[in-house]
N, C-alpha and C positions, 0 to 999 in steps of 0.2 A: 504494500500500500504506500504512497504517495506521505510524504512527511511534509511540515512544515516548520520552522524555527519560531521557538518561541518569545516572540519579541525580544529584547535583546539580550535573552537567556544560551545557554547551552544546551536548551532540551529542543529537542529534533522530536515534533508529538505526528503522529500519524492522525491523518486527515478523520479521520474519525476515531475518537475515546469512546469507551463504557462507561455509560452512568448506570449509580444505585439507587439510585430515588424506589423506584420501585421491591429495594431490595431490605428496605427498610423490614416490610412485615406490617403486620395488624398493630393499635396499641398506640399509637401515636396521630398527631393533630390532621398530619397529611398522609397517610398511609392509602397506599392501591388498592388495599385489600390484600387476602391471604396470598400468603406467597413461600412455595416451598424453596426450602434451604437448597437440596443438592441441585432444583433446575438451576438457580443461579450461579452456582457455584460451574455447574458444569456450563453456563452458557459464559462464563465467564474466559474459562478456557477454550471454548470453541472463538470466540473474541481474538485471543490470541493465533491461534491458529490460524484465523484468517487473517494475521497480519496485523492486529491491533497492537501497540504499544502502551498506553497509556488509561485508566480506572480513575474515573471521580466519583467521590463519593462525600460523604459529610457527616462528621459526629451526633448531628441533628434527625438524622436518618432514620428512624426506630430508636431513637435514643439510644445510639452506639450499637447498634445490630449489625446495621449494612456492613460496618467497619470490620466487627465479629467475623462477619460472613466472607468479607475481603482478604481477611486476612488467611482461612482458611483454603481459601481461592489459592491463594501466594504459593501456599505448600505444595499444593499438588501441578503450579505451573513451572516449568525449568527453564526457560525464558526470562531476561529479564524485561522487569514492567516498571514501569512510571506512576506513581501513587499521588492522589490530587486528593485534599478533604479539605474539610471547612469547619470553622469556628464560627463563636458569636453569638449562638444562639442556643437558647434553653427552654426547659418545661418550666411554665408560670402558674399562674392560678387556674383551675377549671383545665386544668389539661391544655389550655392555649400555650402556643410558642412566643416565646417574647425576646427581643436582644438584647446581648449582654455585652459590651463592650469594656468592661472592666480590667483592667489590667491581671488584678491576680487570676480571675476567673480566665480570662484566655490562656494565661500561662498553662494551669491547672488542666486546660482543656486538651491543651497542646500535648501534656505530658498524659494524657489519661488515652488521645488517640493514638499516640508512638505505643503502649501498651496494648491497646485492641487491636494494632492492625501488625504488632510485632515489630515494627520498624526503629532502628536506629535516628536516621532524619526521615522528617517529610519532604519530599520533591515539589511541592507545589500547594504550598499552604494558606488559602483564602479563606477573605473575612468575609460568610453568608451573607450576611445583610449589613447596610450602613443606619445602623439602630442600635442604642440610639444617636441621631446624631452629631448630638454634640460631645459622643464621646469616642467619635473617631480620632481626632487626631492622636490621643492618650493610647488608644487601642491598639492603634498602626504602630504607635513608637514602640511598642512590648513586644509588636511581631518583627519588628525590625532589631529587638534586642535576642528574638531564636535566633534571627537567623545568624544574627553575631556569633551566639553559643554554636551555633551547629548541630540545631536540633531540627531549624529550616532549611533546606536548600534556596528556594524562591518564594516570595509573596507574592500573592495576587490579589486580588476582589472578585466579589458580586454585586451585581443589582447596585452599585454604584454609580451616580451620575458624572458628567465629565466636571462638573464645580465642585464634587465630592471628590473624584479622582485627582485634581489637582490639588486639593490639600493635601492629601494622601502623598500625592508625589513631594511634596515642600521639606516630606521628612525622610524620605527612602523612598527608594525607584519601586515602581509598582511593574511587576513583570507581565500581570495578566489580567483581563477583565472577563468577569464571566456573566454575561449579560440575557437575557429571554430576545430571541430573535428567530422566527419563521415567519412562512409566507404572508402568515396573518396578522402579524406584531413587527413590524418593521420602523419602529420609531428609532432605532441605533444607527438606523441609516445616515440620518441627516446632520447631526454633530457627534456623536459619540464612535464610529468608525473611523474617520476622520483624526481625531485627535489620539488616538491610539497609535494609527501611524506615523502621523507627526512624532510620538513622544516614544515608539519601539515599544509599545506595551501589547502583549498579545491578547486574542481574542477566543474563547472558546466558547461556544454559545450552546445555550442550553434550552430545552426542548423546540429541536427544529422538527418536529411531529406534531408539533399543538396537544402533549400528551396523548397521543393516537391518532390523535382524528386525521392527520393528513398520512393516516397509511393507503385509508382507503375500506380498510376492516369493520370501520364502525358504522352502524344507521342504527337510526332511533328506534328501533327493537332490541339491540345491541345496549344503546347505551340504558334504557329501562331496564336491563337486566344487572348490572351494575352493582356490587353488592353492598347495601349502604356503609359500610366501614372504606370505601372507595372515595378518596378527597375528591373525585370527578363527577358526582351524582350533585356536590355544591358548586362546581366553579364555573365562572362566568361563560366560560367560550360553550360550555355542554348545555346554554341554559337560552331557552327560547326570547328574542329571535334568532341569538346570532347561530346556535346550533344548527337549524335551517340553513340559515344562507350561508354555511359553511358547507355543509354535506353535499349542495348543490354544487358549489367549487372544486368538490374535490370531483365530484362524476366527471367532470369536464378535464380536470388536472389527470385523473385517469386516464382517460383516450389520450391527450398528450404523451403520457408516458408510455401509455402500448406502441402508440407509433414510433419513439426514440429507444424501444426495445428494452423497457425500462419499469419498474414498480413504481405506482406512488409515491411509498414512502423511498425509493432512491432517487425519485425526480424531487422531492423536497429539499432530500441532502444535501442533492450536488447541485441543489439550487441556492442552497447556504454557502456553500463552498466557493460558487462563482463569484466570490468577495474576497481578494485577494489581502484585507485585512484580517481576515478570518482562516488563527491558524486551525484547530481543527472544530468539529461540529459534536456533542455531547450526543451519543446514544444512548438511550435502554433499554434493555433486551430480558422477556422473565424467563424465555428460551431459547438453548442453543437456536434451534432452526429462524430466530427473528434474528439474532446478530449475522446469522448467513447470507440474510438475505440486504437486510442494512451496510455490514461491511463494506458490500462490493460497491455502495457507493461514493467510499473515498478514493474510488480511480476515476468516476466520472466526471468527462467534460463537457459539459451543456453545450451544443451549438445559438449564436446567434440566433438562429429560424426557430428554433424551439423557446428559447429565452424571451421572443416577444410573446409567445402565442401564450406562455404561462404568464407574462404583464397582462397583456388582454384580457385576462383569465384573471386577476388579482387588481384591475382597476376597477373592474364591473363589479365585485363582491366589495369594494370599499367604497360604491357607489350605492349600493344599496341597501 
C-alpha cells in the first residue's frame, strides 16, 4: 500500500490506518454495540496483511478496552505496526464523557495507556478533544513534556480548530491533526487543510464512511435494526431528514463506483485521499473481510471524469 509522510514526522503511515472506535464494546457513552473480541482482533491482522501499517485507537474507547484488545492484536502480529491513541477524555456524571485536560490527569492517562496497550513509547499521541478549552495550552505543554521523557514519540490532535491548532503550535510543533472529514462533512476543506500544509502538520481523518453509511450497506431497514446500545440509533447524520437524503446519494455514489470498478465504501476513501494534505484516511473494520475490502483503497487513484461526477453527486445532496 501506498504511504504517506507524516507531516514533518519520521512516520511513513500507509494510506489507510485501523481504527477502534468500534472496538470499544458495549458499556460506554459511544459504543456500536456488541462487539466480539477475537473478530477484531483477527481483523486487525488481516489489516496488516493487506499492507496496513498503522492502528488508532483511544483510551476513551470502552474505557480502555479497545486498547486491551490492541494490545492483544500486537502479540499475535510479527510485523511491525505504528500505534496512534488519544487522551483527554473521561467518564463524568451519568455515564456522559467529559474532557479533561488537566495536566496530572493526562500524565496519568499516558502512563495507564503505555500499560494497556504494553508499549514502551506511544508513536503518535493525541489530545481527543480540545475541552476544555481553556485548558489546552497547560495540557499540550505536559504532552510536550512525554515526549521530552520519551514516553511520546509524536503529538498530534483532534477535533481541533486551526485558532486552537495555532496555540497549540506556540508551544510544541503539533505533528498531526485528526479531524471528521467525508463526502458529507467537508468543512476542513476551506481553512483547516490549508494550514496544515503551510505549517507540515499531518492529517488523518477520521470517519471517511459517515460511520457506514457511505459503504452503501445500510437503508432504513438496516438502520431500524440497530441495537439500541448502538451511538448510531442517536446521531444526527442517521436521523431524518438528512438520513434520506443521504441514502439517496449514496444509490447514485454506487453506480459511480461500479463503473470505476470500485465499492462505495472504496470510492469514499480514495475520495478522501485525492487530498494530497491528507496523509492517511482512518478505517474501521468489526471484520476481517470489511478491512479486505477497504484496504484496497489506499492504492486508488480517482480519475478527473469520475471526480466530477461524485461533485455533481455531492452538490445536489448539499443542495437539498
Amino acid at each position: 500500500m501506498r504511504t504517506r509522510q507524516l507531516g514533518y514526522t519520521d512516520l511513513e503511515l500507509t494510506t489507510v490506518g485501523f481504527g477502534t472506535f468500534a472496538a470499544g464494546g458495549e458499556g460506554w457513552q459511544f459504543s456500536w454495540g456488541p462487539q466480539d473480541d477475537r473478530e477484531t482482533i483477527a481483523a486487525i491482522a488481516r489489516a496488516v496483511e493487506n499492507g496496513v501499517n498503522w492502528i488508532d485507537t483511544a483510551a476513551v474507547y470502552g474505557l480502555g478496552h479497545a486498547e486491551e484488545v490492541v494490545a492483544k492484536a500486537l502479540k499475535e502480529i510479527k510485523a511491525p505496526v505504528i500505534v496512534a491513541t488519544k487522551c483527554g477524555r473521561r467518564e463524568g456524571p451519568d455515564k456522559k464523557l467529559v474532557g479533561d485536560l488537566d495536566p496530572k490527569f493526562l500524565r496519568k492517562e499516558c502512563e495507564n495507556s503505555l500499560r494497556r496497550l504494553g508499549l514502551e513509547r506511544i508513536d503518535l499521541y493525541q489530545v481527543h478533544w480540545p475541552l476544555p478549552d481553556e485548558g489546552i495550552e497547560a495540557g499540550w505543554a505536559e504532552i510536550a513534556k512525554l515526549v521530552k521523557e520519551g514516553k511520546v514519540r509524536y503529538a498530534g490532535v483532534s477535533n481541533f480548530s486551526v485558532a486552537q491548532l495555532k496555540r497549540a503550535q506556540a508551544i510544541h510543533p503539533v505533528a498531526s491533526s485528526q479531524p471528521l472529514y467525508n463526502m458529507m462533512r467537508r468543512q476542513i476543506e476551506g481553512e483547516h487543510l490549508p494550514f496544515c500544509k503551510q505549517n507540515q502538520i499531518g492529517v488523518v481523518a477520521y470517519s471517511p464512511l459517515l460511520n457506514g453509511l457511505l459503504t452503501g450497506a445500510f437503508s432504513k431497514e438496516r438502520i431500524a435494526k440497530l441495537p439500541p446500545t448502538d451511538f448510531r440509533t442517536r446521531a444526527a447524520q442517521f436521523q431524518e431528514p438528512e438520513v434520506s437524503r443521504t441514502l439517496a446519494a449514496v444509490e447514485k455514489l454506487k453506480a459511480i463506483a461500479a463503473q470505476a470498478g470500485l465499492t462505495c465504501s472504496q470510492l469514499a476513501i480514495a475520495w478522501i485521499l485525492r487530498r494530497e494534505e491528507v496523509t492517511s484516511a482512518i478505517v474501521g473494520a468489526r471484520k476481517p473481510a470489511q478491512i479486505d475490502e477497504t484496504a484496497r483503497a489506499g492504492d486508488v487513484v480517482l480519475g478527473e471524469d469520475v471526480l466530477r461526477e461524485i461533485e455533481g453527486v455531492l452538490q445536489e445532496w448539499a443542495r437539498n
